[in-house]
C-alpha positions as CSV (number, residue, x, y, z in Angstrom):
1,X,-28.1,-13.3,-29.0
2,X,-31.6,-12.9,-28.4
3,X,-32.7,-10.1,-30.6
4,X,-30.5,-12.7,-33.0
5,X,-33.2,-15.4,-32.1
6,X,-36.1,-13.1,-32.4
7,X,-34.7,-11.9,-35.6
8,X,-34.7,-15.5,-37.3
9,X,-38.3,-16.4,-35.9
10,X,-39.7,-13.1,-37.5
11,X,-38.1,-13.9,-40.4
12,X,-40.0,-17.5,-40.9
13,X,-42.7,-17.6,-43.8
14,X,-40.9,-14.1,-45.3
15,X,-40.3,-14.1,-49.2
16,X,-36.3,-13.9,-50.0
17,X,-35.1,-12.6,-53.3
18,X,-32.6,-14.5,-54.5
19,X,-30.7,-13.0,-57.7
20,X,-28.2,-16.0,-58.2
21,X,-28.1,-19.5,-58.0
22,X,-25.8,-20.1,-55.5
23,X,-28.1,-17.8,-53.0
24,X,-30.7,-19.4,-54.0
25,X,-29.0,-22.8,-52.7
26,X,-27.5,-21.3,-49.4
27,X,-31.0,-20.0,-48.5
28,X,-32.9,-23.5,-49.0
29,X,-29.5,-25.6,-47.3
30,X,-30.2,-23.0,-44.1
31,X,-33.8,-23.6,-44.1
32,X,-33.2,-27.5,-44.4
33,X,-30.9,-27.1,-41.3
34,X,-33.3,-25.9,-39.5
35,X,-35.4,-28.4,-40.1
36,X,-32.9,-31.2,-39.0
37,X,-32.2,-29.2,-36.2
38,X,-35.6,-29.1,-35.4
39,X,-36.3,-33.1,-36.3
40,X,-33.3,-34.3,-34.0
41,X,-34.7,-31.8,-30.8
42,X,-37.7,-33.4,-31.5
43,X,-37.5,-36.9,-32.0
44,X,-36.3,-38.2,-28.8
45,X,-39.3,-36.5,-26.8
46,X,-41.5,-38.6,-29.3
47,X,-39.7,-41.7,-29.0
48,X,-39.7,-41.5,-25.1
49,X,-43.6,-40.6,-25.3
50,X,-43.8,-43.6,-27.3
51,X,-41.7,-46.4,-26.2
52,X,-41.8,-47.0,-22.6
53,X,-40.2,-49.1,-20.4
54,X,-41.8,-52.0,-18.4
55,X,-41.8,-50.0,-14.9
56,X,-42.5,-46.7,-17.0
57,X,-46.0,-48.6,-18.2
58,X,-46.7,-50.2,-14.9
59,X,-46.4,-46.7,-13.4
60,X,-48.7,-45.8,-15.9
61,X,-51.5,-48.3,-15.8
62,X,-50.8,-47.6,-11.5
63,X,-52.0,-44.5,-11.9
64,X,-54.8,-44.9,-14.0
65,X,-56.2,-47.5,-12.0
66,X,-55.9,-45.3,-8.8
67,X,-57.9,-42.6,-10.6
């Protein structure tokens, strides 16, 4: 499973020859995956960065003062 992983990250920014259409469509729908997959790990570290809650921020500004 690993070498799988390491496999696929090597892989990144490689140029694919395609000779049809259709491999040429499951390539870029993989590569989109990805991406979502990516996005959806993402986005909910970003949102909890960026919204806080009211004892999240006065923990915050707590600490800042203290410093």
């Amino acid at each position: 499973m690993l070498d799988l992983i390491r496999q696929l990250f090597g892989s990144v920014g490689d140029v694919v020859k395609v000779y049809t259409l259709v491999d040429f469509y499951n390539y870029i729908k993989a590569v989109e995956y990805l991406i979502c997959v990516a996005f959806f790990a993402i986005f909910p570290l970003f949102y909890k960065y960026v919204i806080k809650t009211p004892s999240e921020r006065e923990a915050d500004s707590f600490t800042r003062v203290s410093e």
